[in-house]
Every structure is written in C-alpha cells, then in structure tokens.
C-alpha positions, 0 to 999 in steps of 0.5 A: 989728451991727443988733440990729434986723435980727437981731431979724427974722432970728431971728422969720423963722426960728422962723416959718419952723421952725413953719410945718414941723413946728407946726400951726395956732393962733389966737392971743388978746389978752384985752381983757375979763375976761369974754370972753378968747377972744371972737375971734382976735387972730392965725391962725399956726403953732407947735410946743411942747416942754419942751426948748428945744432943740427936740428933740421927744423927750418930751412935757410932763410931768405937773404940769409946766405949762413949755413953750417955744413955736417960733413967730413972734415978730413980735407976741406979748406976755406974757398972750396966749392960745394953742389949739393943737388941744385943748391950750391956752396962755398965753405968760409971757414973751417975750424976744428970739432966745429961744423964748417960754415958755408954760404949759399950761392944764388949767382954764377958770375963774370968779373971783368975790368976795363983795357987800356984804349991807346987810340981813343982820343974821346978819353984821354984817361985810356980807360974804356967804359962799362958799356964798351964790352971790346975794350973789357978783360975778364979776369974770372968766369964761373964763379958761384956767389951770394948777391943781396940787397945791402948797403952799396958802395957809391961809384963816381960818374955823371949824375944826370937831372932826375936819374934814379939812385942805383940800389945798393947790393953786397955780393959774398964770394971765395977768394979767386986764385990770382984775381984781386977785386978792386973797385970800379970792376964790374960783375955780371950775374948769369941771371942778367943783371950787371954791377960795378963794384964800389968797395971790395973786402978779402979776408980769410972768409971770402971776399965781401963786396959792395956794388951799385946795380948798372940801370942801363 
C-alpha cells in the first residue's frame, strides 16, 4: 500500500466533503507576534464539529473549546489560524487520515511583561508593576485564544486583610513566533479584562496557561 497515495485519497475527500456542507475560510500562518492575521495564507472550505463522526447533531459546548475541523489536509500545520464566518480557530494538531483538532477562540489578546526601570529608587528590583503600563513591553498583540474559568496559577504579591482571592482562569493559545511565555507576564483580553500569568505550558499543541484575574 502507497501510504502516500492514501495520504492524498484521504485529503481529497475531506476536501471534497468541505466543499458541500462547509463554508468559506481563510486560513493564517502567523510569521509575527504582532500581527498574526496581517494576511491570509490560504482561502478554502470547511466545517467544524465536536464529533468526529461528523454528525452535526449538536454544536460545541460551552467551555468546551474542542473541536474537529472537515477540511483540506494538503497544507495546514499545527498553530495555523482559522475564521470561519464570525468564529475563529487555531488548529492543535494534525495528524494523517485524521480530522484536525481545532480550538475555538473567545479572546484576541496583548501580552505584555515589564521593563527595567533604571531610576525607580522606590523598587530596587528594577522591574515595574502591572498597573505602570509606561514601563510594559509587549511582546505580542492580536492573538485569537480560549479563556475559561479553570484552576489558576497563584502569583506572588501583598495579601491585604480581607481581600478577595482572585478566580482562577486557563487560557489556550498557538505557539507565538519568537515569544516564550513566562510567569508573572500579563494578558489583556480586548473584551477588557487583564490577567497575570502564574504557569505557562508549550507543547506542540499550543500553549497552556494558567492565570489569576487582576481585580484592579
């Protein structure tokens, strides 16, 4: 068997099975951190469904970022954006005669990490805080992601009498080009709200973070 000409069988058909019952996407292949859809890598068809067998009986549930994409296999790679009408998504992994599994974003998001402060004599660690916005960096802007309510990562800092715990969040985004996300980095949803990252996880997948709500 020609597991190469099987590999084209199989992309042909998801292709052709997009091209009936998907509709038009553009697809991305973030190449900066600070402009991951500046231009569409690709134009083509798909349709997306939390069952892999593709039985459309339901749609994705809530908090349950998880999808499987029916679509051409012929060039897509794990990190590559996908918009699809309103909703947008990042694939996670692609693997041969296999639908890609996808993740879908609820969030565009800034990261951003602090500067070194040579003349603050109030801080003599050198290192601004989140709330000095002057003395922040951003690292990367644009980027579509999954934020839900999940286990969050404790971030050092002044526990004040009577202060409410911040929630706990994770937050599910592609791998950025250039950009290693480290604790104590901050996150600002373009929805408003702001989060200081406790723990971050790359893999091939993506990148997992854990992250404390700023209450202020």
């Amino acid at each position: 068997m020609d597991i190469n000409a099987l590999r084209c069988l199989t992309a042909r058909g998801f292709a052709r099975a997009a091209t009936r019952i998907g509709a038009a996407t553009a697809q991305y292949r973030p190449a900066s951190a600070l402009a991951p859809c500046a231009s569409p890598y690709g134009q083509g068809w798909a349709a997306f469904s939390n069952d892999r067998a593709f039985g459309f009986a339901g749609p994705a549930l809530w908090d349950v970022p998880f999808v499987y994409a029916l679509t051409d296999l012929t060039d897509l790679r794990a990190g590559d954006i996908l918009t699809c009408g309103a909703e947008t998504y990042f694939i996670a992994r692609v693997e041969p005669f296999r639908p890609p599994l996808c993740v879908l974003c609820n969030a565009v998001v800034t990261l951003t990490t602090t500067l070194a402060v040579q003349t603050d004599a109030a801080d003599p660690g050198g290192y601004a805080t989140s709330g000095d916005a002057a003395a922040q960096a951003t690292l990367a802007t644009g980027w579509p992601a999954m934020i839900r309510p999940g286990s969050g990562a404790g971030v050092p800092g002044p526990v004040q009498p009577g202060a409410i715990r911040a929630g706990g969040f994770e937050m599910f985004l592609p791998a950025i080009p250039g950009v290693s996300l480290q604790a104590a980095m901050w996150v600002q949803d373009g929805g408003g709200p702001r989060y200081t990252i406790g723990a971050a996880r790359s893999s091939p997948w993506g990148v997992r973070c854990q992250m404390a709500q700023q209450q202020v």
